[in-house]
C-alpha positions as CSV (number, residue, x, y, z in Angstrom):
1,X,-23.4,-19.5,-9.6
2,X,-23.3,-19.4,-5.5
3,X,-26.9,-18.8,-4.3
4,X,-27.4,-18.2,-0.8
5,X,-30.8,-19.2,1.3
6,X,-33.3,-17.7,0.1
7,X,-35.6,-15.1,2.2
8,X,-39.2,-14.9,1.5
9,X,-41.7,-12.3,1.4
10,X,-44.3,-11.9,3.4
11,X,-47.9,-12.1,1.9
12,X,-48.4,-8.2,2.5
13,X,-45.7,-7.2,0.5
14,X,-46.9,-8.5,-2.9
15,X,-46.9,-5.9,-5.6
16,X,-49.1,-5.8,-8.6
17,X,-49.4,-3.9,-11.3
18,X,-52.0,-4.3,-14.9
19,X,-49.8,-2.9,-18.0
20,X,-52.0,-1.9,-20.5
21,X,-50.7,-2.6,-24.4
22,X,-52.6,1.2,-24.7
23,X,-50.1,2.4,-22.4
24,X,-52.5,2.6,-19.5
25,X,-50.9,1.1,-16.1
26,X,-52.6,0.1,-12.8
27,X,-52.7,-1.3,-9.3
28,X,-54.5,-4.2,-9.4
29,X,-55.4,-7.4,-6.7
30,X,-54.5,-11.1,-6.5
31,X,-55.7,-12.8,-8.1
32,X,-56.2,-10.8,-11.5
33,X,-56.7,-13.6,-13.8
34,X,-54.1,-14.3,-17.0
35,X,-54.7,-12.0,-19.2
36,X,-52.8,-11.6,-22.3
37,X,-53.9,-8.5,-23.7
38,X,-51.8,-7.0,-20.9
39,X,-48.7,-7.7,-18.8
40,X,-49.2,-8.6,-14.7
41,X,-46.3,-7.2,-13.3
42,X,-45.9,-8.6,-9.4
43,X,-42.9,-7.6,-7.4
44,X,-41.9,-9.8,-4.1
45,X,-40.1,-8.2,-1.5
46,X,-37.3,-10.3,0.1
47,X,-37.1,-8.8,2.9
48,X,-40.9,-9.2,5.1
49,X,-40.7,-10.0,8.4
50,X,-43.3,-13.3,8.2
51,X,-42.1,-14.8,5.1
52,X,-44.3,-17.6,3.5
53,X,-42.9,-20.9,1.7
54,X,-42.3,-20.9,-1.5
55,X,-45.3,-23.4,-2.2
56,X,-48.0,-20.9,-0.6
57,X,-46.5,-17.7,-2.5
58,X,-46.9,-20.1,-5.7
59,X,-50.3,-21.0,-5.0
60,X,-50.7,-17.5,-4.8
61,X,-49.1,-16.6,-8.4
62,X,-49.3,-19.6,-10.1
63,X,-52.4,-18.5,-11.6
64,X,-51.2,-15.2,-13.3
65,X,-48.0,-16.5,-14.1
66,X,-48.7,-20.0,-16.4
67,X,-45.0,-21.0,-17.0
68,X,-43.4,-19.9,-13.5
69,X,-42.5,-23.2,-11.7
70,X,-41.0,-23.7,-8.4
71,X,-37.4,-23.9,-9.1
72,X,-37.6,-20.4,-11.0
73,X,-38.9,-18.9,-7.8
74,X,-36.4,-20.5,-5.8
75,X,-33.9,-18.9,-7.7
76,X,-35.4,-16.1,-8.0
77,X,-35.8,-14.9,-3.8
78,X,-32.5,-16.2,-3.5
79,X,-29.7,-13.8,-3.8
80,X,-27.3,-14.1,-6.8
81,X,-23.7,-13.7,-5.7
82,X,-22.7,-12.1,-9.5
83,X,-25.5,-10.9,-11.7
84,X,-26.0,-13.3,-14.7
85,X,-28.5,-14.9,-17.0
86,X,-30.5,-18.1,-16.7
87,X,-33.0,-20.3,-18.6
88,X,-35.4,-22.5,-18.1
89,X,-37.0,-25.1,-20.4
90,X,-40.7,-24.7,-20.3
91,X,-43.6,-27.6,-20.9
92,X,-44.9,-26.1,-24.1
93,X,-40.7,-26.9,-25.5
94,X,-39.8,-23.2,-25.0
95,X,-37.7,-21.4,-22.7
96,X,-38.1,-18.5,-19.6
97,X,-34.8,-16.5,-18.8
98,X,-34.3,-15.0,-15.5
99,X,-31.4,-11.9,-15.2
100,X,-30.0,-10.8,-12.0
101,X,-29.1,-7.3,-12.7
102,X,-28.8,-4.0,-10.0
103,X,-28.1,-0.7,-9.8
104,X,-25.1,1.1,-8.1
105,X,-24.7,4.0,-6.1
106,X,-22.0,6.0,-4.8
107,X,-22.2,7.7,-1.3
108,X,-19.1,10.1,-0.4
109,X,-18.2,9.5,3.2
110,X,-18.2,13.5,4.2
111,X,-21.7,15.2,4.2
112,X,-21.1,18.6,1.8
113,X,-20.0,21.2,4.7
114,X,-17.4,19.0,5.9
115,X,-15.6,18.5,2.5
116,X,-12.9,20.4,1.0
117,X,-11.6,20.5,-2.1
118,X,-9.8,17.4,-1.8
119,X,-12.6,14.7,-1.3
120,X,-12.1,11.6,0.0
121,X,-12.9,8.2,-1.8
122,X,-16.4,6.9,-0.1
123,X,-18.7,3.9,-0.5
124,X,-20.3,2.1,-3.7
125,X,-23.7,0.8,-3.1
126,X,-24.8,-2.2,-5.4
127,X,-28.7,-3.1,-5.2
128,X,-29.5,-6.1,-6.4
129,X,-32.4,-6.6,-8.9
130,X,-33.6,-10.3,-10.0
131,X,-36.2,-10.1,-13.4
132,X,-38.3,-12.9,-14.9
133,X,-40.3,-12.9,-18.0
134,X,-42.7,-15.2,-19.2
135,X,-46.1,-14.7,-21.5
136,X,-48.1,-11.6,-20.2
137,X,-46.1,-11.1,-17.0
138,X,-43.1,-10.2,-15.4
139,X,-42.1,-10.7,-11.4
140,X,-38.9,-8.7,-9.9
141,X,-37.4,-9.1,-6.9
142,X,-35.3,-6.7,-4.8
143,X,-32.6,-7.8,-2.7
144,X,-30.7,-6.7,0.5
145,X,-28.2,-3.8,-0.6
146,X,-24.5,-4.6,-0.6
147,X,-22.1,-1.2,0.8
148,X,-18.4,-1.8,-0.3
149,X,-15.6,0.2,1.0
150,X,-13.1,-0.6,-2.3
151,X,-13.4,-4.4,-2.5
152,X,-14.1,-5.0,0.6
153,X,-18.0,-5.6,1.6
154,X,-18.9,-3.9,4.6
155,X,-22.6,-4.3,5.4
156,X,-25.7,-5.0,4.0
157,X,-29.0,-2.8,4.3
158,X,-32.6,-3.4,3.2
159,X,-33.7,-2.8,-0.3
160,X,-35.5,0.5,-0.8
161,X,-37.7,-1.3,-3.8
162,X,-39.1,-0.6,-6.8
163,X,-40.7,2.4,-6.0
164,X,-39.3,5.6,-8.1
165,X,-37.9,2.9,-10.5
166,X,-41.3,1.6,-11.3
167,X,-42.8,5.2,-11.3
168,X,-40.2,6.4,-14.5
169,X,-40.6,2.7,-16.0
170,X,-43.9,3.8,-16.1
171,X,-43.8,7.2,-17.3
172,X,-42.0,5.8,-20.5
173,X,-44.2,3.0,-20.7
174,X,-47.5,5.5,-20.7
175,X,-45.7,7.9,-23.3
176,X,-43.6,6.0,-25.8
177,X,-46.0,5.3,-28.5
178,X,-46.6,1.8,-29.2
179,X,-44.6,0.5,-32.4
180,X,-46.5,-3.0,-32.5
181,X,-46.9,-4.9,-29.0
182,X,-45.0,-4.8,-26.4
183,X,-44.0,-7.9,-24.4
184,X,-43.2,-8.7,-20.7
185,X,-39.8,-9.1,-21.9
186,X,-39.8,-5.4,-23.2
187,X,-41.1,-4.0,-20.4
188,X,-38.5,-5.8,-18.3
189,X,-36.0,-4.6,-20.3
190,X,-37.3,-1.1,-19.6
191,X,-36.5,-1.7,-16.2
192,X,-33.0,-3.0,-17.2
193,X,-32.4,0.2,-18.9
194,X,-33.9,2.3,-15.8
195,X,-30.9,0.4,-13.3
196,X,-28.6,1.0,-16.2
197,X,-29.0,5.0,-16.1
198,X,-27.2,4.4,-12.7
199,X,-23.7,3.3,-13.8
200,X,-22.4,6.4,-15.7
201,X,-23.2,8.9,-12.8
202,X,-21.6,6.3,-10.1
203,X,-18.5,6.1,-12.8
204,X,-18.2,9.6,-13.3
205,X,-18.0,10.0,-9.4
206,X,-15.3,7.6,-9.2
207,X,-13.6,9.6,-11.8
208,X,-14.0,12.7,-9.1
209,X,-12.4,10.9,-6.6
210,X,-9.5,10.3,-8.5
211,X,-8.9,13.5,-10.0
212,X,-9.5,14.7,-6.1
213,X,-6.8,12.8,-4.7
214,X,-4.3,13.1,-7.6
215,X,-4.8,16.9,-7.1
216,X,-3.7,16.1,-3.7
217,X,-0.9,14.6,-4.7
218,X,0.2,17.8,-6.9
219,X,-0.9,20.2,-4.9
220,X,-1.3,19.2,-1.3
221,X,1.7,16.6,-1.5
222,X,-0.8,13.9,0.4
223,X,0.7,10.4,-0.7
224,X,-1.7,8.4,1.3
225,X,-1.5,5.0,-0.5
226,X,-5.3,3.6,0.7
227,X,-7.3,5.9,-1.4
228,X,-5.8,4.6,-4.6
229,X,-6.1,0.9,-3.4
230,X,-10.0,1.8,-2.5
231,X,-10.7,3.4,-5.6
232,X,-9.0,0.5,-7.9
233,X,-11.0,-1.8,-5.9
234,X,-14.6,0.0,-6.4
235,X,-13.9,0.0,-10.0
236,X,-12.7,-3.6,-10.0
237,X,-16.0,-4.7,-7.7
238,X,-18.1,-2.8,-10.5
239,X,-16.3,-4.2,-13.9
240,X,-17.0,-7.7,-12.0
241,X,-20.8,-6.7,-11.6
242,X,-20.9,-5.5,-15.1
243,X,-19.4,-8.3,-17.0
244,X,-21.9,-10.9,-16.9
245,X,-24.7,-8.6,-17.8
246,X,-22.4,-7.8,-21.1
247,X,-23.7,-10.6,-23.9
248,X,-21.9,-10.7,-27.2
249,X,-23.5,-10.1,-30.1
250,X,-26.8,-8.8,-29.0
251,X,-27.1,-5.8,-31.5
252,X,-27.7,-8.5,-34.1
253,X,-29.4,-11.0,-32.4
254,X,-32.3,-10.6,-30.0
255,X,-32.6,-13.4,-29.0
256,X,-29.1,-13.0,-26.6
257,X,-31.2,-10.6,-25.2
258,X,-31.7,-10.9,-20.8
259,X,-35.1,-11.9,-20.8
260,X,-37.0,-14.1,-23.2
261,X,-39.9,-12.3,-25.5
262,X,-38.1,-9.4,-25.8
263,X,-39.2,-7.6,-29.5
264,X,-37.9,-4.3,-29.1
265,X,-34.5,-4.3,-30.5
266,X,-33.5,-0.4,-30.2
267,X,-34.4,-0.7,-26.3
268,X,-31.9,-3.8,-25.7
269,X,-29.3,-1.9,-27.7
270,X,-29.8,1.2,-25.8
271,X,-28.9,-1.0,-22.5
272,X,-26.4,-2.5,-24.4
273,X,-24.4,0.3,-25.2
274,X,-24.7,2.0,-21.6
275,X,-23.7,-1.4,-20.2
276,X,-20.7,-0.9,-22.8
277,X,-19.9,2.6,-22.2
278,X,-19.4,1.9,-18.3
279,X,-17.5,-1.2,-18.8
280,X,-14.9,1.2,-21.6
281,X,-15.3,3.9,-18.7
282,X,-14.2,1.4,-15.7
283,X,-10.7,0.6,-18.7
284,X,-9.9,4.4,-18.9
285,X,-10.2,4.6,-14.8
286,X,-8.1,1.5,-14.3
287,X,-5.8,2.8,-16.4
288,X,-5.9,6.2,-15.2
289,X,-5.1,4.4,-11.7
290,X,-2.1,2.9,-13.0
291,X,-0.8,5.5,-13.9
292,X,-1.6,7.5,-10.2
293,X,0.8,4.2,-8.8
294,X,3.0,5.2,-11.1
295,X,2.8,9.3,-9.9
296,X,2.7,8.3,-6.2
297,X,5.9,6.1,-5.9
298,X,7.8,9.2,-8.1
299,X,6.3,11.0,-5.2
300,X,7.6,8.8,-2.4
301,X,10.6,8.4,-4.0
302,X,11.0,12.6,-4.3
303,X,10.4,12.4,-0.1
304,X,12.4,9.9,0.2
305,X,15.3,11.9,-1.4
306,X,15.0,15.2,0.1
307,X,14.9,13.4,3.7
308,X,18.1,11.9,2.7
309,X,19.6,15.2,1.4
310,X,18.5,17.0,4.6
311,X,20.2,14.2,6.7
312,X,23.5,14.9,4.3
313,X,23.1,18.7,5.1
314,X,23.5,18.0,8.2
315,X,26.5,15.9,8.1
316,X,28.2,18.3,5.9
317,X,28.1,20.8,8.8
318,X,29.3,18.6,11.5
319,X,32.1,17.5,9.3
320,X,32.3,21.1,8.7
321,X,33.1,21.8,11.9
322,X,36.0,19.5,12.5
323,X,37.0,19.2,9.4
324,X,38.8,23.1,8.7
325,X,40.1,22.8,12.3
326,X,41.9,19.6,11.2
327,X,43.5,20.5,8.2
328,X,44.8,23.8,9.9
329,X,46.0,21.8,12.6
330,X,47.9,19.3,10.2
331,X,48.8,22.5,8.2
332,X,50.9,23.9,11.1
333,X,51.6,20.8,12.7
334,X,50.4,21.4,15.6
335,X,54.5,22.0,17.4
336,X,53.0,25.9,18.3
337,X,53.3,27.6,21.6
338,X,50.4,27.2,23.8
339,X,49.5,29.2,27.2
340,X,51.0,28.6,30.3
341,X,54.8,27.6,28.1
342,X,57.6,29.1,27.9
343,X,59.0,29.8,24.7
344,X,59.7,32.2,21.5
345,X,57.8,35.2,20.6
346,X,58.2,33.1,16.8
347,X,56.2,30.4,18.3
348,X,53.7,32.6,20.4
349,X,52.4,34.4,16.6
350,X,52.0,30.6,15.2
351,X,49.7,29.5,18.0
352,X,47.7,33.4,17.1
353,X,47.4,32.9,13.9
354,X,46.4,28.9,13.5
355,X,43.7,30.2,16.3
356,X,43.0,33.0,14.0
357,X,42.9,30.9,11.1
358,X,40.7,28.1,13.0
359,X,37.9,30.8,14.4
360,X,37.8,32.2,11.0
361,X,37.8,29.4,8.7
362,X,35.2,27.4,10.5
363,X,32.8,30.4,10.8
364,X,33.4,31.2,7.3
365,X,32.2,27.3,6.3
366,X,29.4,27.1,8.1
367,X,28.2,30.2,7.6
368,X,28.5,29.6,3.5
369,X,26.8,26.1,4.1
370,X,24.0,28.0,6.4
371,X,23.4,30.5,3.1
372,X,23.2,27.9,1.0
373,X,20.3,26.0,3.1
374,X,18.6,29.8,3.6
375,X,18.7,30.0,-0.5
376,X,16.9,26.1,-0.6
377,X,14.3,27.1,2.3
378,X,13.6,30.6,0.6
379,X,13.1,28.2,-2.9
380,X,10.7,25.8,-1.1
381,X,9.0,28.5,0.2
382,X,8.1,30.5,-2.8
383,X,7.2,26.9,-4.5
384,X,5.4,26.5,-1.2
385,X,3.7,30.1,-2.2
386,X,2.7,29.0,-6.0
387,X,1.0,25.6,-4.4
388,X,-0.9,27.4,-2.3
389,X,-2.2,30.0,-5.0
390,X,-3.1,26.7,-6.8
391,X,-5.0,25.4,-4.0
392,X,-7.1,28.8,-3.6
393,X,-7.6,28.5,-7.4
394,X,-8.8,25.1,-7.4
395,X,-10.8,25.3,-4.2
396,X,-12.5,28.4,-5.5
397,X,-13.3,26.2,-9.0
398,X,-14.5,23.3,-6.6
399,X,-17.0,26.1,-4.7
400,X,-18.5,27.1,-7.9
């Protein structure tokens, strides 16, 4: 797995909490002292402007966290480039897993008042989250948050933290009664199932999008191409994310659970199955997407035909034009009197009536080729007419 270099925290920005097996939680100082009747739970910011080494924010942890060795911590204030799992063979002969996981948002690119009904694809925000679990204590890590347009990534920005996510990882770990005791590896899990809660609401607003622009392409007959391509690629970018954090088999074994020590198997289910749910979600969207390719060249295609038939249109009246004159020409041969010769009163009434016949003809084709094009412009227009009824209908719905 690419890593790239790591950024420390600074000593200020060490976060730690007591978790009581009572279901008591609270701020506590370093250094606490191991204690195994409850879980230290210490977060390190990435992100601090005065980072320390690795060596001095060990010396600083080593006591409350026995197993945690220098290479975990490496790897764990250094960025993941796709979330994943990872062990590591402990002295005692056992093992401590680390799991990059994160959370996703997604940020429409018009505030609300500036929308309408059609709404534009905008951004998916991915926040980075690494978790380790060893005996009695768990240490997190938030990284920088990653803003893609589509596929492409277009900036990072700093980590909000823990902060509301700790406060509900909390609330459930204060009200859910005990059922035995509860490891660090459940209550990281907890917080696995916390950044899982994010996916379905950033799915379902992907699936807004979509709908959005295919109504466009009903509706408003908007056959932009790049808000496909961007959606396909957020749900492409998210599926990728999602994958690794997807381990086979876990509802019957525990032990392919993210974090080692983990006991509670109806939590790691519960994750497992959202984890699930927005994976089967991102399949029905890619398909759905597929099939909006599909709709969009038929649309381009449709465009692409009634340009062609206006260009005929107007052929058909320039040919129109010279076309009766010619055949009434070659009808009477053109060997008519014309002004200014003498000759036969016989020959005079030819060259009136093939005028006659050349004035009225050619009117009377264009004007039944100009009816015909007033009969297709007064049928656009009333299909013009329904569309916009269906716009008022569907912006009305999109008000409500």
């Amino acid at each position: 797995m690419t890593k790239n270099p790591p950024v420390l925290p600074d000593s200020s920005n060490f976060h730690v909490t007591r978790w009581n097996a009572d279901g008591g939680v609270s701020g506590v100082d370093l250094p606490t002292g191991h204690d195994n009747s409850a879980i230290t739970w210490i977060d390190l910011s990435a992100f601090a402007a005065n980072p320390l080494s690795v060596d001095e924010i060990l010396a600083r942890v080593g006591s409350e966290c026995p197993e945690l060795d220098r290479k975990m911590l490496e790897d764990l204030l250094t960025p993941d480039s796709l979330p994943g799992m990872t062990d590591y063979p402990t002295s005692n002969g056992g093992s401590v897993r680390k799991v990059s996981a994160f959370s996703i948002e997604a940020h429409s690119v018009r505030e609300p008042e500036e929308r309408d009904e059609f709404e534009p694809p905008g951004l998916v925000v991915l926040q980075p989250v690494e978790v380790i679990a060893g005996d009695a204590w768990l240490v997190t890590c938030w990284h920088n948050r990653s803003i893609y347009n589509g596929i492409e990534l277009q900036a990072h920005e700093l980590a909000e933290g823990l902060g509301a996510i700790q406060d509900a990882v909390a609330k459930r770990w204060s009200n859910d009664a005990p059922s035995g005791t509860r490891t660090a590896g459940d209550l990281g899990i907890m917080l696995l199932e916390e950044l899982a809660l994010t996916y379905a609401p950033a799915m379902r607003k992907l699936h807004d999008w979509l709908e959005s622009w295919e109504i466009g392409l009903f509706v408003g007959r908007r056959t932009e191409r790049r808000p496909v391509a961007q959606l396909w690629g957020s749900i492409a970018l998210i599926r990728k994310w999602l994958t690794p954090l997807n381990p086979p088999g876990l509802h019957k074994d525990i032990n392919k659970a993210w974090l080692s020590g983990v006991t509670d198997q109806r939590l790691c289910n519960s994750v497992d199955d959202r984890i699930d749910r927005a994976l089967a979600h991102g399949s029905r969207l890619a398909a759905d997407l597929r099939s909006s390719f599909a709709m969009l060249h038929s649309e381009i295609e449709e465009a692409g035909r009634k340009a062609h038939e206006r260009n005929q249109r107007q052929i058909e009246i320039l040919a129109a034009v010279f076309l009766v004159p010619t055949l009434i020409v070659g009808f009477f041969g053109a060997n008519t009197w014309l002004p200014g010769q003498s000759g036969q009163a016989g020959s005079m009434a030819a060259f009136l009536i093939m005028s006659a016949a050349l004035v009225l003809l050619t009117l009377g084709t264009v004007a039944y080729l100009w009816s015909s094009r007033r009969l297709d412009r007064v049928r656009d227009k009333e299909v013009e007419e329904e569309l916009a009824e269906m716009r008022h209908l569907l912006g009305y719905r999109a008000r409500r």
